[in-house]
ZADRENKOL-384915 format. One line per field, with one value per atom (N, C-alpha, C): atom name; residue number from 0; x, y, z. Coordinates in nm, 2 decimals. Layout:
<nodes>
name <- c(CA / ...) .
resi <- c(NUM / ...) .
c1 <- c(X / ...) .
c2 <- c(Y / ...) .
c3 <- c(Z / ...) .
</nodes>
This chain:
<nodes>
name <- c(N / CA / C / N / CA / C / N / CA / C / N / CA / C / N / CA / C / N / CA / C / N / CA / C / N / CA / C / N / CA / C / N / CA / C / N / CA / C / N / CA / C / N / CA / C / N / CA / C / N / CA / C / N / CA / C / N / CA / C / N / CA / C / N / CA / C / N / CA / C / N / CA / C / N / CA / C / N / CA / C / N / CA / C / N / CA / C / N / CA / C / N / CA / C / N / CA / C / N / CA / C / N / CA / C / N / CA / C / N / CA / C / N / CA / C / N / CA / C / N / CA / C / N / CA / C / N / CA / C / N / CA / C / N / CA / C / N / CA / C / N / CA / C / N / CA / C / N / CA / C / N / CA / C / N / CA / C / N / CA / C / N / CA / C / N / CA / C / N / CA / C / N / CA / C / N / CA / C / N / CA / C / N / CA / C / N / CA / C / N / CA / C / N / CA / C / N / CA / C / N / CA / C / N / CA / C / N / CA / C / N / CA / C / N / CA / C / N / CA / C / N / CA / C / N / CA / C / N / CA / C / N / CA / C / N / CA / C / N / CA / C / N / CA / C / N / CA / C / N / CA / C / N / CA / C / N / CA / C / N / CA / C / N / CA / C / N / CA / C / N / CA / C / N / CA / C / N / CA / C / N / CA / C / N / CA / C / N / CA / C / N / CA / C / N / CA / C / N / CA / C / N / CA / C) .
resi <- c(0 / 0 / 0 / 1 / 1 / 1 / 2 / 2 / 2 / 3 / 3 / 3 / 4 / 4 / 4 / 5 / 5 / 5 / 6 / 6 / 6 / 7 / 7 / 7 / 8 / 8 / 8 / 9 / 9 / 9 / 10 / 10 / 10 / 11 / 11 / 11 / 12 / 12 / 12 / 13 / 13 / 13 / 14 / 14 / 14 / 15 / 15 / 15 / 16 / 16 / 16 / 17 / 17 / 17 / 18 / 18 / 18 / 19 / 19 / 19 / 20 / 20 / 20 / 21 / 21 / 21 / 22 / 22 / 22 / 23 / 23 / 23 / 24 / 24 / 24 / 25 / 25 / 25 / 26 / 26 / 26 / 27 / 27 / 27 / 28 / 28 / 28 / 29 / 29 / 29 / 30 / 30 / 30 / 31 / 31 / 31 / 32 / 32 / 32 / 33 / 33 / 33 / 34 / 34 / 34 / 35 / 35 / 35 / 36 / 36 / 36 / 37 / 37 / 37 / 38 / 38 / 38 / 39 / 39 / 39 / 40 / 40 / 40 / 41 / 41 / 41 / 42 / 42 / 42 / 43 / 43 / 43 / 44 / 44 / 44 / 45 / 45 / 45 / 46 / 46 / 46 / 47 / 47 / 47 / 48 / 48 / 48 / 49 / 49 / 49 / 50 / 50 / 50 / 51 / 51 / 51 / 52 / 52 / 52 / 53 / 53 / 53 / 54 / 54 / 54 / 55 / 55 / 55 / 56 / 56 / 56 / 57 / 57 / 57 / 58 / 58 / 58 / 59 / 59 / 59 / 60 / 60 / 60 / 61 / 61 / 61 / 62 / 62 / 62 / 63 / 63 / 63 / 64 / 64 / 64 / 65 / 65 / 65 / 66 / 66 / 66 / 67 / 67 / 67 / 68 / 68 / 68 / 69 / 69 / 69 / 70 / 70 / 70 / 71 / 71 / 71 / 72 / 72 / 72 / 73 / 73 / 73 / 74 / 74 / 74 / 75 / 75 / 75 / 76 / 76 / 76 / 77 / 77 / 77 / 78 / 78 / 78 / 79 / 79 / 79 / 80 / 80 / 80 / 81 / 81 / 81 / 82 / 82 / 82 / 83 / 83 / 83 / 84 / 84 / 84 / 85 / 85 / 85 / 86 / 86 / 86) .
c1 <- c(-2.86 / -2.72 / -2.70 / -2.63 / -2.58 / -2.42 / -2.38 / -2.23 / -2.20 / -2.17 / -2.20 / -2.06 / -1.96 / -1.85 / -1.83 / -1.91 / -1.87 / -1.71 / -1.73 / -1.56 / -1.56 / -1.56 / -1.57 / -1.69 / -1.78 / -1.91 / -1.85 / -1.76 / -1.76 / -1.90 / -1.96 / -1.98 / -2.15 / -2.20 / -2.28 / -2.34 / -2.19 / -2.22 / -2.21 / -2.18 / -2.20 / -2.36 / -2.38 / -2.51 / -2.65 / -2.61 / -2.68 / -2.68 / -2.58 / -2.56 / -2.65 / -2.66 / -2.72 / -2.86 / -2.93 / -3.04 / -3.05 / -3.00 / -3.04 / -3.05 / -3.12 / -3.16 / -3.03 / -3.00 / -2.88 / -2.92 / -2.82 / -2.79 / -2.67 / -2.64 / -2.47 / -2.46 / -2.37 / -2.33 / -2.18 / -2.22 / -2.07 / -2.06 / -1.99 / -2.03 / -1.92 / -1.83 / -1.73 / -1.82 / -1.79 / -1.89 / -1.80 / -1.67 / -1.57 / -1.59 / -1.63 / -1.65 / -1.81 / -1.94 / -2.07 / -2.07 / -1.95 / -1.95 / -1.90 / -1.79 / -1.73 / -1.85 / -1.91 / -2.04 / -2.12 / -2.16 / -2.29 / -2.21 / -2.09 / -2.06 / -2.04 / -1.97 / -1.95 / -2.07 / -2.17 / -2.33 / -2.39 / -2.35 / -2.41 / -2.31 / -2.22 / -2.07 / -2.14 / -2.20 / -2.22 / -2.33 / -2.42 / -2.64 / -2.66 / -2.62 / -2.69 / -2.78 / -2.93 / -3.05 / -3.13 / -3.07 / -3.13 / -3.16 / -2.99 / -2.99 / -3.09 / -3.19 / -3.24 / -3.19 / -3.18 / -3.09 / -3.13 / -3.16 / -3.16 / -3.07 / -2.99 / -2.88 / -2.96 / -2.94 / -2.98 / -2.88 / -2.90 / -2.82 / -2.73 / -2.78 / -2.66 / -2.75 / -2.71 / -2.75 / -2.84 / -2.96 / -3.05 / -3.09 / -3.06 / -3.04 / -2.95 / -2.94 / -2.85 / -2.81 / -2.93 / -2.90 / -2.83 / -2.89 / -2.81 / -2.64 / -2.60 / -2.49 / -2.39 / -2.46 / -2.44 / -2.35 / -2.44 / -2.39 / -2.31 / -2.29 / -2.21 / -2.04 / -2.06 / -1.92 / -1.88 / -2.00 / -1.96 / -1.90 / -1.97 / -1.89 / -1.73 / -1.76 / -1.61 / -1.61 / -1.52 / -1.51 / -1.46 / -1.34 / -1.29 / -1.45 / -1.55 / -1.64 / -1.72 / -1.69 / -1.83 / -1.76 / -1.64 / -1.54 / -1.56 / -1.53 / -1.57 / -1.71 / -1.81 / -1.98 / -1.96 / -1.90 / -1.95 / -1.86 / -1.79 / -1.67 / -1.75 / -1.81 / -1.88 / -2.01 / -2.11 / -2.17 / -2.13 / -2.03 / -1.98 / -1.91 / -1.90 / -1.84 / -1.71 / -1.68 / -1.53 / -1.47 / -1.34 / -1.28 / -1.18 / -1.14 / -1.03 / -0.90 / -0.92 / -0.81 / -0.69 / -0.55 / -0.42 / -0.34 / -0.30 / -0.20 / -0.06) .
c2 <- c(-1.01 / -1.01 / -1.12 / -1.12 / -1.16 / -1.19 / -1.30 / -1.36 / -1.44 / -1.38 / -1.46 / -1.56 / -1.54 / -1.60 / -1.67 / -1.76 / -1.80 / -1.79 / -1.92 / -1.96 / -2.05 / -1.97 / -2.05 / -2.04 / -1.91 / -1.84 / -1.76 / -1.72 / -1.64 / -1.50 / -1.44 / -1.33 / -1.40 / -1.51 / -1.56 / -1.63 / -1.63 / -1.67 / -1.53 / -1.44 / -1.34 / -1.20 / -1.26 / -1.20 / -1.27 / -1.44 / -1.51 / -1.47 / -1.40 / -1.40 / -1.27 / -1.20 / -1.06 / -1.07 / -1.23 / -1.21 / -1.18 / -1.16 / -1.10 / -1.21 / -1.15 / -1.25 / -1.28 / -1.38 / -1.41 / -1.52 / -1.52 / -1.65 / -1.62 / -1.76 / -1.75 / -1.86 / -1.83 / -1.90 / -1.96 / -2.08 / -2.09 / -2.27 / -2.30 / -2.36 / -2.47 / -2.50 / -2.61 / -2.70 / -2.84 / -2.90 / -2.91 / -2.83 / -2.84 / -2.68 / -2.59 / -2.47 / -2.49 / -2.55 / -2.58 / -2.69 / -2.78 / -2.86 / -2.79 / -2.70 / -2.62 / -2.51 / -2.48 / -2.36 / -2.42 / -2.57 / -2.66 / -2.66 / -2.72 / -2.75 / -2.62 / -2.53 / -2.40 / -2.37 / -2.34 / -2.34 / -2.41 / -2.57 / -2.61 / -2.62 / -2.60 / -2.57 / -2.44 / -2.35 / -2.23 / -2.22 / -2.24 / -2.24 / -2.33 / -2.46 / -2.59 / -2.64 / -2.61 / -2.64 / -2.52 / -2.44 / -2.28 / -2.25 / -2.30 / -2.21 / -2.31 / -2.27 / -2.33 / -2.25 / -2.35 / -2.33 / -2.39 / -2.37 / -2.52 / -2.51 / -2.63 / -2.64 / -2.64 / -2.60 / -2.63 / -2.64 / -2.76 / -2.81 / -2.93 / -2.99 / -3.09 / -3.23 / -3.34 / -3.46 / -3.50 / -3.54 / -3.61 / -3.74 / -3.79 / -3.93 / -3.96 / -4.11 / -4.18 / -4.09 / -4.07 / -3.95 / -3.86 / -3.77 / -3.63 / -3.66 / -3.78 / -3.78 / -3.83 / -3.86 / -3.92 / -3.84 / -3.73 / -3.59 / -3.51 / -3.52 / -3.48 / -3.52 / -3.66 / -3.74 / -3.70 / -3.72 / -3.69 / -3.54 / -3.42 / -3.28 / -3.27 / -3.36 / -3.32 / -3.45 / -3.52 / -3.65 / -3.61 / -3.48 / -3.43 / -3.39 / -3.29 / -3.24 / -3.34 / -3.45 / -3.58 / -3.65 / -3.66 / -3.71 / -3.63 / -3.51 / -3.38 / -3.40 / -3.41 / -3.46 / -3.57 / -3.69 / -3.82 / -3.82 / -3.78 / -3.79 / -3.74 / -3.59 / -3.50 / -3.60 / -3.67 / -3.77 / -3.81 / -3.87 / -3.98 / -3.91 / -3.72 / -3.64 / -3.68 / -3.70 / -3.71 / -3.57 / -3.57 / -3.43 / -3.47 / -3.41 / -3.47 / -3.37 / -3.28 / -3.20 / -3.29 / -3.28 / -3.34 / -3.31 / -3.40 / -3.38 / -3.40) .
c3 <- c(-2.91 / -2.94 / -3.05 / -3.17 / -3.23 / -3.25 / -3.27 / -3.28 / -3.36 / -3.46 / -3.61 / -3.61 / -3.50 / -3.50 / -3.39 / -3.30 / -3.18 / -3.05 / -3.17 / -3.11 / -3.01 / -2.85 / -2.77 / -2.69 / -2.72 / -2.65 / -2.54 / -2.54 / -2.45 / -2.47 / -2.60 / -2.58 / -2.57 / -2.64 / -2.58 / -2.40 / -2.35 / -2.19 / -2.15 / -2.19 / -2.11 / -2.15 / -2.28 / -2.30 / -2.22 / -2.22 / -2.10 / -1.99 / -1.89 / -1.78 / -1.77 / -1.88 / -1.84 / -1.88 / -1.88 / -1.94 / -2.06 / -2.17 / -2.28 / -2.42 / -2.47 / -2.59 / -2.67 / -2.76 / -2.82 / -2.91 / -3.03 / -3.11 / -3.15 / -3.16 / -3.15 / -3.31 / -3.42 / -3.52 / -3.53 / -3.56 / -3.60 / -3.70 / -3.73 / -3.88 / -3.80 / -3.70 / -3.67 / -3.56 / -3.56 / -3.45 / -3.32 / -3.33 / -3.23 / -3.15 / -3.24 / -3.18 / -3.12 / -3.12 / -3.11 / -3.01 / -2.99 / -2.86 / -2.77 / -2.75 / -2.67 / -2.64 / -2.72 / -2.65 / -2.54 / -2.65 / -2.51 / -2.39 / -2.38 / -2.25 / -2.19 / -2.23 / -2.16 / -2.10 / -2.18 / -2.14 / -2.02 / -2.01 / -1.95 / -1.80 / -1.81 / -1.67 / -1.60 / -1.68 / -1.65 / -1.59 / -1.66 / -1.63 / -1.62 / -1.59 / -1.54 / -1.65 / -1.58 / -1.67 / -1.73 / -1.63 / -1.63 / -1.76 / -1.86 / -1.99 / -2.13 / -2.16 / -2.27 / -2.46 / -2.53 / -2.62 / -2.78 / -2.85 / -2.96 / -3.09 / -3.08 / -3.17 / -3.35 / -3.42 / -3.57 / -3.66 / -3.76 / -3.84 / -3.82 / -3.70 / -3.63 / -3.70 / -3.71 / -3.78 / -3.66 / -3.72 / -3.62 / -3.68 / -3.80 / -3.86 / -3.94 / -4.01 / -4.01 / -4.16 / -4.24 / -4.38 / -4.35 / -4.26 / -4.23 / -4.20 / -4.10 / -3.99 / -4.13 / -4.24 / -4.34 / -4.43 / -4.47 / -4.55 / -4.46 / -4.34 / -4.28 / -4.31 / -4.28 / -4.32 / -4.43 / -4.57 / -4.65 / -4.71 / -4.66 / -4.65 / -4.58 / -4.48 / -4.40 / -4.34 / -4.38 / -4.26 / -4.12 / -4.06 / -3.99 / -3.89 / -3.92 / -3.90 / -3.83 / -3.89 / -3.86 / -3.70 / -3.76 / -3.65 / -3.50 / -3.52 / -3.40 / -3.36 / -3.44 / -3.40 / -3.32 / -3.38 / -3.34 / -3.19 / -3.10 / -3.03 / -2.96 / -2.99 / -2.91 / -2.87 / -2.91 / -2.91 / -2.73 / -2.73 / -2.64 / -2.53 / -2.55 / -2.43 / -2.42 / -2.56 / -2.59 / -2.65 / -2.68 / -2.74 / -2.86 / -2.92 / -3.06 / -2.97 / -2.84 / -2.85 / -2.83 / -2.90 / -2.84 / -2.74 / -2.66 / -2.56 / -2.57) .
</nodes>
């Protein structure tokens, strides 16, 4: 199954649930932290997964800021199991 548009995973937690193979796309680090956690509230340890394109050094987290400071901000927060949502 393919979900070239995430969002929030709903159609990826439910292609999980049925067993089925999946990749889920989505290009916001606010839509990609809401998947992990949905993921992991849902399947525990069960669900194995691997994120690509997320900054794994100080270069990359680097070009990140620099494409979107907004973007880097939603990474870095998600980091610490924080959220940007307002109240």
């Amino acid at each position: 199954m393919l979900d070239p548009f995430c969002g929030c995973g709903t159609t990826v937690a439910v292609a999980q649930r049925l067993n089925r193979r999946w990749i889920g796309i989505d290009v916001t680090w606010l839509a990609i932290d809401k998947i992990e956690r949905r993921l992991r509230q849902t399947f525990g340890e069960k669900v194995k997964y691997v994120v690509r394109g997320n900054p794994i050094d100080v270069a990359s987290a680097r070009n990140l800021a620099n494409r979107s400071k907004k973007e880097f901000e939603i990474w870095a927060l998600s980091l610490v199991g924080c959220s940007t949502k307002r109240t």
